[in-house]
C-alpha positions as CSV (number, residue, x, y, z in Angstrom):
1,X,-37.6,-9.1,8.9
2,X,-37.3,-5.5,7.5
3,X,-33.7,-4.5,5.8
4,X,-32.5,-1.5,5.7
5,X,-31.4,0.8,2.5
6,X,-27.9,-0.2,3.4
7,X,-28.5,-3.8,3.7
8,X,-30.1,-4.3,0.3
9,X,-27.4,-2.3,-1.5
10,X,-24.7,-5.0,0.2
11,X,-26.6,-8.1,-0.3
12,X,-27.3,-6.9,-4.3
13,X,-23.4,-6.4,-4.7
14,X,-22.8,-9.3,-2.6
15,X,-24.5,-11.2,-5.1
16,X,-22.9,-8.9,-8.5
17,X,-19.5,-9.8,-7.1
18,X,-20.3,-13.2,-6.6
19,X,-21.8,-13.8,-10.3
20,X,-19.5,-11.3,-12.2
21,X,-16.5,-10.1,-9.7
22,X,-15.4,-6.9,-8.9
23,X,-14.7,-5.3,-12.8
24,X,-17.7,-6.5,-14.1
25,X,-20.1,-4.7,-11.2
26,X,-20.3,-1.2,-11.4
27,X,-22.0,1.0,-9.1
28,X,-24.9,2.2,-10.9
29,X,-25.6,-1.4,-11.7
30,X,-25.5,-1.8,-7.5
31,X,-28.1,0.6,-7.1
32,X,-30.5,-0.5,-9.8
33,X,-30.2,-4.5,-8.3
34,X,-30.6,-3.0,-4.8
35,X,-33.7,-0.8,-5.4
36,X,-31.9,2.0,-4.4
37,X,-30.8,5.2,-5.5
38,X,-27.0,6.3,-6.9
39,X,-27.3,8.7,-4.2
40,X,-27.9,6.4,-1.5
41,X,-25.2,3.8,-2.6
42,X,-23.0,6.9,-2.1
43,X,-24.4,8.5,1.4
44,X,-23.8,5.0,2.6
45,X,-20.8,4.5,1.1
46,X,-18.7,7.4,0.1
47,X,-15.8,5.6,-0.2
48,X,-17.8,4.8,-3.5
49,X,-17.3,1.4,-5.4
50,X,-14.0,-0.3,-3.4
51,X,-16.1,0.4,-0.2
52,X,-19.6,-1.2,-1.4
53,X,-16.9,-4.1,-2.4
54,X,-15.1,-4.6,1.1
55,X,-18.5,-4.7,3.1
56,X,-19.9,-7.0,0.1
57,X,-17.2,-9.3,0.8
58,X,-17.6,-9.3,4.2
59,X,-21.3,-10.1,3.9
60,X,-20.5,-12.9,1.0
61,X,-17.9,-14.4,3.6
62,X,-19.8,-14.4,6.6
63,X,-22.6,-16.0,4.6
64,X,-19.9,-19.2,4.1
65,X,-18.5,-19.1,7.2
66,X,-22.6,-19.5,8.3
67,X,-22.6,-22.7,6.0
68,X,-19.2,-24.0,7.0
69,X,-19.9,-23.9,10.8
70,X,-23.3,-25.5,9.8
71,X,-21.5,-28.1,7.9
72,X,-18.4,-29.1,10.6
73,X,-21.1,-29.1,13.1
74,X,-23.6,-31.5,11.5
75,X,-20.8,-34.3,12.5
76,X,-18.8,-35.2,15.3
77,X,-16.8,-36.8,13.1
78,X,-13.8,-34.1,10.8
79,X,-13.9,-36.1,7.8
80,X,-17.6,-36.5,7.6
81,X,-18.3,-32.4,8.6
82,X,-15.7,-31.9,5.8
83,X,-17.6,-34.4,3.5
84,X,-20.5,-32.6,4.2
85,X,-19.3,-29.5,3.7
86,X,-18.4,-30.3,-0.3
87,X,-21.4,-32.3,-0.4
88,X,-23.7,-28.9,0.4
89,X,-21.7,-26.6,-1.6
90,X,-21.9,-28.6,-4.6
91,X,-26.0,-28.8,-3.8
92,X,-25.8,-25.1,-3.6
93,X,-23.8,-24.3,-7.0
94,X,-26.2,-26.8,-8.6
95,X,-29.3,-24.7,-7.4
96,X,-28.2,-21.8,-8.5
97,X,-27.5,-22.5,-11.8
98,X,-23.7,-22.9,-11.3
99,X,-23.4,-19.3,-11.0
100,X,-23.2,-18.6,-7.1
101,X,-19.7,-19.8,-6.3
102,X,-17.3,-18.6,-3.6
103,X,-18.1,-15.0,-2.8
104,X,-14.7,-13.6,-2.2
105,X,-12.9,-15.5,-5.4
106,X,-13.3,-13.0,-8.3
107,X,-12.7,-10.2,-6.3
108,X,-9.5,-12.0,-4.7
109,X,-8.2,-13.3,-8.0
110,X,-8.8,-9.8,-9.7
111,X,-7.1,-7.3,-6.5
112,X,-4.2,-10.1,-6.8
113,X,-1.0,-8.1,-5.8
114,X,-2.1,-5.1,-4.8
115,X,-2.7,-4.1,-1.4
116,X,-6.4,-2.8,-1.4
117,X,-8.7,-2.9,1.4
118,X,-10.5,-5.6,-0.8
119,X,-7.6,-7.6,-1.3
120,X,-7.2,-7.6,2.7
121,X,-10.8,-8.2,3.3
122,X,-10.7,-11.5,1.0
123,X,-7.2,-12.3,2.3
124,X,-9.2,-12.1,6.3
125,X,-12.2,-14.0,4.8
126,X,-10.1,-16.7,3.8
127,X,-7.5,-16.9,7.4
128,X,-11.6,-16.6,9.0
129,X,-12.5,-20.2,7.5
130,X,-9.4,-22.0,8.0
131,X,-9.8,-20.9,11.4
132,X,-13.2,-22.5,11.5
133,X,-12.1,-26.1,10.2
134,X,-8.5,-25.8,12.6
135,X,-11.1,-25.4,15.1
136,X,-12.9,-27.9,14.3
137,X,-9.9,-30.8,13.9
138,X,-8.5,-29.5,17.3
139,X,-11.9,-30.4,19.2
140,X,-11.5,-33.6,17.8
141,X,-8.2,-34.3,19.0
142,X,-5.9,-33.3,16.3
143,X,-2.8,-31.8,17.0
144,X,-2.2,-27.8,16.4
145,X,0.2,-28.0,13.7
146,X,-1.3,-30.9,12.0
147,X,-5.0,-28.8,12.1
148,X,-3.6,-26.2,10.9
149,X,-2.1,-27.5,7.8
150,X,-4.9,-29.6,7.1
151,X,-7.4,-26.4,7.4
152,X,-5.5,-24.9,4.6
153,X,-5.6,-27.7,2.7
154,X,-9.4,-28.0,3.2
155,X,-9.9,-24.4,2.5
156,X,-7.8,-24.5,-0.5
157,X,-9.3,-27.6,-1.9
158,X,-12.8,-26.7,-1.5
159,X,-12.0,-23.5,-3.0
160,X,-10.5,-24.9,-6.1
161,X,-13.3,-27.4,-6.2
162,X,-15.7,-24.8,-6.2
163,X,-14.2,-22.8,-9.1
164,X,-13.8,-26.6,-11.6
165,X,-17.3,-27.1,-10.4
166,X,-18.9,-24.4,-12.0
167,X,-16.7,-24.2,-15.0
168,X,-17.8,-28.0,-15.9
169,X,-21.3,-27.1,-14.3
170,X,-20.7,-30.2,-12.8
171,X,-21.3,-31.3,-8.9
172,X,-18.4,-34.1,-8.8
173,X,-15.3,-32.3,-8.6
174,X,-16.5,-31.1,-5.2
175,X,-17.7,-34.5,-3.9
176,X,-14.4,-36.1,-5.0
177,X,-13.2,-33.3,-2.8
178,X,-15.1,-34.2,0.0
179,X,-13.9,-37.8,-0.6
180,X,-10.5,-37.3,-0.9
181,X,-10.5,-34.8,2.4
182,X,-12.2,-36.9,4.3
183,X,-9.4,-40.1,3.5
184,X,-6.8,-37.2,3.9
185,X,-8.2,-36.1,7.5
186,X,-8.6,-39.7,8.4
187,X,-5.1,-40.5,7.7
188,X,-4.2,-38.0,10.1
189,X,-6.4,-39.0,13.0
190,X,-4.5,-39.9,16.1
């Protein structure tokens, strides 16, 4: 499959954001990962840096939502898809060197209370997988509000995971996760 000029220019940023968050990346940095010119970055993207950000995010977070859906639909079961889930996330960290966490977590924790497109972006990446597990809980007969709260907390948990994972470069705080989702889920089962 042939990508495009545009495509390689999100995927490197994806990727910057991902490793060193939005203030560490900057643009000419972008273009030299992507194999494109400062030029090009900027026809593409004239809203310069914030803009190669936002559709960076939006990559990164469709890339997890990809693994998530893969995840909760590997089991018919919630707490096992859940389980799952930590249990490839933690593969995946561990692959790449503990350096490919959560794509949308630097930039989030660095646009904190401002209202920048990014911060919006990461805010809708986040709302995006909850929805994913709620969905999930509610075709296995949980009840609305109870999926709901429960897909936050899965969201929230893996996401905090994620980040002690990588600063310990160590896979177990996301399988005791997985564990402890999977007792919390079950608790909740009707």
């Amino acid at each position: 499959m042939q990508t495009t000029t545009r495509d390689r220019i999100v995927v490197a940023a994806s990727r910057l954001l991902q490793r060193q968050g939005y203030v560490g990346t900057g643009i000419k940095q972008i273009a030299q990962e992507s194999q494109a010119t400062l030029g090009s970055v900027y026809h593409f993207f004239p809203g310069g840096k914030e803009a190669v950000a936002v559709a960076a995010i939006k990559h990164g977070a469709e890339e997890f939502a990809t693994l998530l859906r893969e995840a909760l639909d590997s089991d018919d079961d919630a707490a096992e898809a859940v389980t799952a889930c930590a249990r490839r996330l933690a593969d995946e960290l561990r692959e790449s060197g503990w350096i490919d966490g959560c794509p949308v977590t630097a930039a989030a924790l660095e646009t904190l209370g401002t209202e920048s497109e990014i911060q919006q972006t990461c805010a809708d990446a986040l709302r995006g997988w909850e929805q994913l597990v709620h969905d999930k809980l509610l075709r296995c007969g949980f009840p609305a509000q109870s999926a709901r709260e429960l897909a936050s907390t899965v969201i929230s948990a893996l996401e905090g995971a994620e980040v002690t994972a990588q600063v310990n470069r160590s896979e177990e705080p996301l399988r005791a996760v997985g564990r402890q989702l999977a007792r919390l889920i079950r608790s909740h089962e009707v």
